[in-house]
C-alpha positions in Angstrom: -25.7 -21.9 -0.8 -26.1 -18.0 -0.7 -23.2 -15.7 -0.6 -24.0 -15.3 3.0 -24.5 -18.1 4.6 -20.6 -18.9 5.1 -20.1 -16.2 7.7 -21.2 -18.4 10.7 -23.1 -21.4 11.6 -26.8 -20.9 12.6 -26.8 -24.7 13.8 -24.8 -23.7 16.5 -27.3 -21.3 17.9 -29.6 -22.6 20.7 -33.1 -22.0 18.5 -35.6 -24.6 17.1 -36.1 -25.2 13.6 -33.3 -24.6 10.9 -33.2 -21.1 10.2 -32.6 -19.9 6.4 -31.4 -17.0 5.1 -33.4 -14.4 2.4 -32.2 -15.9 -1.0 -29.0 -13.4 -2.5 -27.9 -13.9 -6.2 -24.6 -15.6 -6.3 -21.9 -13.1 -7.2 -19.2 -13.8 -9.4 -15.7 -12.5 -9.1 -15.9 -9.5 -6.2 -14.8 -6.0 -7.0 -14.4 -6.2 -11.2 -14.9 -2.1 -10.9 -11.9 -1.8 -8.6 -9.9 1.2 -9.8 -6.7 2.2 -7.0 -7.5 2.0 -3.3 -11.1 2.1 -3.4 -14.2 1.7 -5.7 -15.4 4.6 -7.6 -19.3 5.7 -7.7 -21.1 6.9 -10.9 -23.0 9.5 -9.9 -21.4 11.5 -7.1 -19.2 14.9 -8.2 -17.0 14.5 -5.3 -16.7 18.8 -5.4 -20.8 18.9 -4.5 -20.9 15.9 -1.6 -22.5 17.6 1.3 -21.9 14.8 4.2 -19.6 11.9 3.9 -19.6 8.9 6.7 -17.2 6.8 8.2 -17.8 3.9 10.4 -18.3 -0.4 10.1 -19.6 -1.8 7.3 -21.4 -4.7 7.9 -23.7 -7.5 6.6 -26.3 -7.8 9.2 -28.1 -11.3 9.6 -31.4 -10.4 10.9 -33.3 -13.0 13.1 -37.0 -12.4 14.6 -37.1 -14.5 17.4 -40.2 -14.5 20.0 -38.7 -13.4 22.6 -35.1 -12.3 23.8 -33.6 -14.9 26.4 -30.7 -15.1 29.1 -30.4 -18.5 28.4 -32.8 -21.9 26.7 -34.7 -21.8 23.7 -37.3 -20.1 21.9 -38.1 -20.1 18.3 -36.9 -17.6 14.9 -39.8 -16.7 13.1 -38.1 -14.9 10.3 -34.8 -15.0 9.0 -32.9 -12.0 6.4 -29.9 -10.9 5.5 -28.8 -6.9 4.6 -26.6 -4.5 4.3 -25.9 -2.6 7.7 -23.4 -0.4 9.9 -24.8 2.6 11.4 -23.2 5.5 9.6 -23.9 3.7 6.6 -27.3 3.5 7.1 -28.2 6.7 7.8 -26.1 8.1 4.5 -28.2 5.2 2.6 -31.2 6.6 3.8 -30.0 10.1 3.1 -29.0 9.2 -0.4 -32.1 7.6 -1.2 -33.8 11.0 0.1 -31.7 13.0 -2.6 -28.4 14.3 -0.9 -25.3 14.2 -1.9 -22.9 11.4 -0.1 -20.0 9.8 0.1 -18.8 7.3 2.5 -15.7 6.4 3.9 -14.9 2.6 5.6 -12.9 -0.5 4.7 -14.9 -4.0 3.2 -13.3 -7.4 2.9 -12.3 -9.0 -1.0 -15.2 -11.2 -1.0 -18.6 -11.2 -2.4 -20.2 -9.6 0.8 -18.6 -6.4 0.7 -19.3 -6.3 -3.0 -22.7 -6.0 -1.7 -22.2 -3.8 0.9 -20.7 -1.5 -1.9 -23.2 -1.8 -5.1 -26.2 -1.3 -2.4 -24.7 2.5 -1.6 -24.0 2.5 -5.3 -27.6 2.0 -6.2 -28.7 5.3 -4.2 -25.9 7.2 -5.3 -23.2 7.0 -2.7 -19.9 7.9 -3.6 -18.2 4.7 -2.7 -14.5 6.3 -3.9 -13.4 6.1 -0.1 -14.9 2.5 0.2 -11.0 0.5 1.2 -10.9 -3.4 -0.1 -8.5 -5.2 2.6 -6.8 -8.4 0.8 -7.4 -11.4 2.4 -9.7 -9.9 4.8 -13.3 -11.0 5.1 -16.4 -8.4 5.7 -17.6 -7.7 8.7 -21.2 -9.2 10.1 -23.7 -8.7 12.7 -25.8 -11.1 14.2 -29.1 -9.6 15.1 -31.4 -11.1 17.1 -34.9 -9.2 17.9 -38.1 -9.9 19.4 -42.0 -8.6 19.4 -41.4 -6.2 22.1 -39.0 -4.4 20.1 -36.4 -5.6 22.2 -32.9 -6.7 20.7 -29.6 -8.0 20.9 -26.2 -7.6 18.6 -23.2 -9.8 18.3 -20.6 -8.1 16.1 -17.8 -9.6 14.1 -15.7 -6.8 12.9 -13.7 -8.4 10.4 -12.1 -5.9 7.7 -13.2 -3.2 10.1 -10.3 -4.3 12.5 -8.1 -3.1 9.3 -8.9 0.7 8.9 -6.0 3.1 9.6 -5.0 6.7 8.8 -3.6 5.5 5.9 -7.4 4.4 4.6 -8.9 7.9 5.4 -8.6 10.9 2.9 -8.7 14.3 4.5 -9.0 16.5 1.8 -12.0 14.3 0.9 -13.7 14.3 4.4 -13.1 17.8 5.0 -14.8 19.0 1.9 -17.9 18.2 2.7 -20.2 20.0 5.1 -20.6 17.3 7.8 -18.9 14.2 8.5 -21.1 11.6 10.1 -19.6 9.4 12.5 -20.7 6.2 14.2 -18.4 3.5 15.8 -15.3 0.8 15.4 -15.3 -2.3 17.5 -11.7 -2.1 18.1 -9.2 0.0 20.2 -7.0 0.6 17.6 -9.9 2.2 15.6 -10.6 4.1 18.2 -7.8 5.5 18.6 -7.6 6.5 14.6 -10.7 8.3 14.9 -9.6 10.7 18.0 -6.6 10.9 15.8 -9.0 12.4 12.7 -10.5 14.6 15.3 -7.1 16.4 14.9 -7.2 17.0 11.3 -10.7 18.1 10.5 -11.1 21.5 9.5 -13.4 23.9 11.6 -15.8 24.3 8.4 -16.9 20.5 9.0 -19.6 19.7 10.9 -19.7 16.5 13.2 -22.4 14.7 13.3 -21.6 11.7 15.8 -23.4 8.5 16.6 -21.5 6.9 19.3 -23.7 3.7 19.9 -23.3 1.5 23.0 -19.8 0.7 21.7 -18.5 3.8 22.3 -21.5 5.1 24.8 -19.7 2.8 27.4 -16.5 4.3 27.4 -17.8 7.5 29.1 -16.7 10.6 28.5 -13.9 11.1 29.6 -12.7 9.0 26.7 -15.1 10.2 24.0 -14.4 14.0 25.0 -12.0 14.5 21.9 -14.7 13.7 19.5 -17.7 14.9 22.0 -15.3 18.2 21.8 -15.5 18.7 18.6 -18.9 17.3 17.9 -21.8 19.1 16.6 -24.7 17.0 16.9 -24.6 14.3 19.3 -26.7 11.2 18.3 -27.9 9.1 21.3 -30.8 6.8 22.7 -32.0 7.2 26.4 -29.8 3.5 27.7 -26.6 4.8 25.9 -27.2 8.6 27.5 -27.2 7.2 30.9 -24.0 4.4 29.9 -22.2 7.6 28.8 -23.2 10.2 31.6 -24.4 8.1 34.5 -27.4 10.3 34.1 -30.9 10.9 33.4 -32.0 12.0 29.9 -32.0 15.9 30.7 -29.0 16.0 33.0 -27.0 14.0 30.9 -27.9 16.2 28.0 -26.5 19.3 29.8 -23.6 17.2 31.0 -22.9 16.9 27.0 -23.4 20.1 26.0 -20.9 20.7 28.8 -18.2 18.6 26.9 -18.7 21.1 23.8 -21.9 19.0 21.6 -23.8 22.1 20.1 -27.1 19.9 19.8 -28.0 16.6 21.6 -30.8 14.2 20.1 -31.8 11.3 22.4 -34.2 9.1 21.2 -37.1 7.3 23.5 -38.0 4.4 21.6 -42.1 4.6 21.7 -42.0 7.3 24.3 -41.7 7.7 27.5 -42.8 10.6 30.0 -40.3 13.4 30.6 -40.2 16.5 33.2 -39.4 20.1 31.4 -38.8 23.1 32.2 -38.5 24.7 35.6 -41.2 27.1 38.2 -44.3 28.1 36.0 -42.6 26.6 33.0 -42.7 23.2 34.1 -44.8 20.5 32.1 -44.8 17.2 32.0 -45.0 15.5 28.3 -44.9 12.2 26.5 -41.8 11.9 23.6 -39.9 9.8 21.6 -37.0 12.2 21.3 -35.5 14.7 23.6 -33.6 17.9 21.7 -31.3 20.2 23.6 -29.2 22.8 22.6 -27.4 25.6 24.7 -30.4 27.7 24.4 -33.5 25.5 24.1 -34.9 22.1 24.5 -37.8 20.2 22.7 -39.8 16.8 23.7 -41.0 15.3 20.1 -44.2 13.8 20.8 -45.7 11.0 19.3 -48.4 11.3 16.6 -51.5 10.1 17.4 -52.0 8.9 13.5 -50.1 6.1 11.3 -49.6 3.8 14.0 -48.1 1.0 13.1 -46.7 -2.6 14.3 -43.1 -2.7 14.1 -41.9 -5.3 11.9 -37.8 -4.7 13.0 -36.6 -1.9 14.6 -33.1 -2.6 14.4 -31.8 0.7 13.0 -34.5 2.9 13.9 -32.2 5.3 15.4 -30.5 5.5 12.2 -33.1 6.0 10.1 -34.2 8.8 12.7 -30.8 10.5 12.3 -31.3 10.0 8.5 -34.7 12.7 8.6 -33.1 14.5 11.5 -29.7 15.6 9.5 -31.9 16.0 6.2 -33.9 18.9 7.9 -30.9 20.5 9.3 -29.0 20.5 5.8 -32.2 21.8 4.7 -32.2 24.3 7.3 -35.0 23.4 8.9 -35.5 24.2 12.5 -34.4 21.7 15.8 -38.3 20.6 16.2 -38.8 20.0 12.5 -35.6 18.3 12.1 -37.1 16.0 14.9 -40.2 15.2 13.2 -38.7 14.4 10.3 -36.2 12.2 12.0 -39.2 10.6 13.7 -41.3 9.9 10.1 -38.2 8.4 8.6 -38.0 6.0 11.3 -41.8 5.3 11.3 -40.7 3.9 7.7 -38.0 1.9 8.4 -39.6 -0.1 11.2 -42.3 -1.2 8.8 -39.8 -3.8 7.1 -37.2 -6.1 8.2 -33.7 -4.8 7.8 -32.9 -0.9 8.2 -32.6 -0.1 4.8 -35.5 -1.7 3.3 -38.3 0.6 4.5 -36.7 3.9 3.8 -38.5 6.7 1.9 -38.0 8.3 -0.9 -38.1 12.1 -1.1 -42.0 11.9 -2.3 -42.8 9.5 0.1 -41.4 11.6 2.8 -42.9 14.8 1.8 -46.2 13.1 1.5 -46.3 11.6 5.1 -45.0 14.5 6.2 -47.7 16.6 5.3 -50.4 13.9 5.8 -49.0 13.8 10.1 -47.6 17.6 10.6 -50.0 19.6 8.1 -46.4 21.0 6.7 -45.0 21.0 3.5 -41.3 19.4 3.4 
């Protein structure tokens, strides 16, 4: 038996055929590198991190099924298992891309959050701020997603449900340039993270992915963070569960609440109305940027089309180009295409991680669909 495969039952899921999981080497002993509170990277100068992350690390159990269903049967196609969580995707992918990260979160003692932590090691993460809760297993997705790109997530927090103040480290968080933040199942996380809001410094930048977790609050309950946030993450379903809006009034409603820039993402693209009197166009994208002064509609290249093989995570992996090109200080539409080729790699393989670029690989396609050096 893998390492994974105790963390729940596929038998007891309504599908035909026994699903497997992607073979893991068995692990022995978790955590020999434990050192204090949390586990120390190798290649991180704490003093040079430019963005750190905080939010739910997660093994994600990845099923391709053929379709999404309200209720019967259908078949899996594909089964896999990887390291997830949103935040901690995008710093993966930003690691992997050459930038210097830390991340901040709370694992289980048990061989899957060893995982969880030697995959950031790999890229270079420092995993320092990485909290090992006794006792406590590692939290797990169940991921189910279909041709259409549609999909559906069942969430077990696990060690999550253990973060406090007590795990977070402000001197560490505030030392970096941005902080990128993505949701906690539980209340009382919640309720730590508006408590953080209190102690960032005004040097750090928030970057903030609220997901459909948090997204259905509204914002009444999110304006703390959405106060203090400088670049609002957000797909076009969790826009309107947030606002009760449309794309572009919701994204002024936001901007309202004190978000400097507001990405929504549009999936494959859908067609949007912009601007006003002679200025008014009508344009395909698959992102929408807004900021107090402009806007910009990312449209979809007409080259490198591909067949997704899993999109789970896309919007992270976009938000892993998009905050590249800003700490790069690239421009908003740039910073959108880049977010936008990022994501085009990550949907080519199963599992979020799997499929993103390096720097070379980036710059190449880059410069292959935009003409543009990176």
């Amino acid at each position: 038996m893998g390492v994974l495969e105790g963390l729940f039952t596929p038998q007891k899921l309504c599908f035909c055929g026994d699903p497997v999981f992607a073979p893991l080497k068995k692990l022995s002993s978790p955590f020999p590198l434990l050192r204090g509170r949390g586990i120390k990277g190798d290649r991180v100068q704490v003093s040079n991190i430019e963005i750190t992350g905080l939010g739910a690390l997660n093994i994600d159990h990845l099923y391709q099924v053929e379709r999404i269903l309200d209720d019967g049967e259908t078949v899996v196609t594909e089964t896999k298992s990887s390291p997830g969580g949103s935040a901690a995707n995008t710093i993966y992918g930003l690691a992997k891309l050459g930038v210097s990260a830390g991340f901040t979160g709370v694992v289980g003692d048990d061989a899957e959050g060893k995982i969880l932590i030697q995959d950031f090691q790999k890229v270079g993460v420092d995993t320092s701020q990485i909290r090992v809760k006794p006792g406590a297993k590692t939290g797990s997705v169940l991921c189910l997603s279909d041709k259409l790109g549609r999909r559906s997530l069942y969430v077990t927090p696990g060690a999550n449900n253990l973060l406090t103040m007590d795990d977070l480290d402000l001197t560490y968080i505030n030392q970096a340039r941005t902080l990128h933040l993505s949701s906690l199942a539980d209340d009382r996380q919640f309720k730590t993270l508006l408590k953080l809001m209190d102690g960032l410094d005004s040097s750090t930048r928030l970057s903030f992915a609220p997901g459909a977790l948090y997204a259905s609050r509204g914002l009444k309950a999110l304006a703390p963070i959405l106060s203090r946030t400088h670049i609002l993450f957000i797909n076009r379903n969790e826009i309107k569960q947030l606002t009760g809006e449309d794309i572009i009034n919701g994204a002024e409603s936001c901007l309202k609440q004190g978000c400097s820039i507001i990405v929504v993402t549009l999936g494959r693209g859908i067609s949007l109305e912009l601007g006003k009197g002679t200025g008014h166009r009508t344009v395909t994208a698959i992102c929408y940027i807004r900021d107090a002064e402009t806007e910009h509609a990312i449209q979809p290249s007409n080259r490198d089309i591909v067949s997704p093989a899993d999109t789970t995570g896309a919007g992270d992996a976009f938000a892993t180009g998009f905050l590249y090109g800003l700490l790069k200080g690239k421009g908003l539409e740039e910073c959108g295409r880049l977010g936008d080729v990022v994501a085009r790699f990550s949907i080519t393989k199963p599992g979020t991680r799997q499929g993103f670029p390096t720097l070379n690989q980036l710059a190449q396609r880059y410069r292959e669909l935009c003409n543009k050096q990176l």
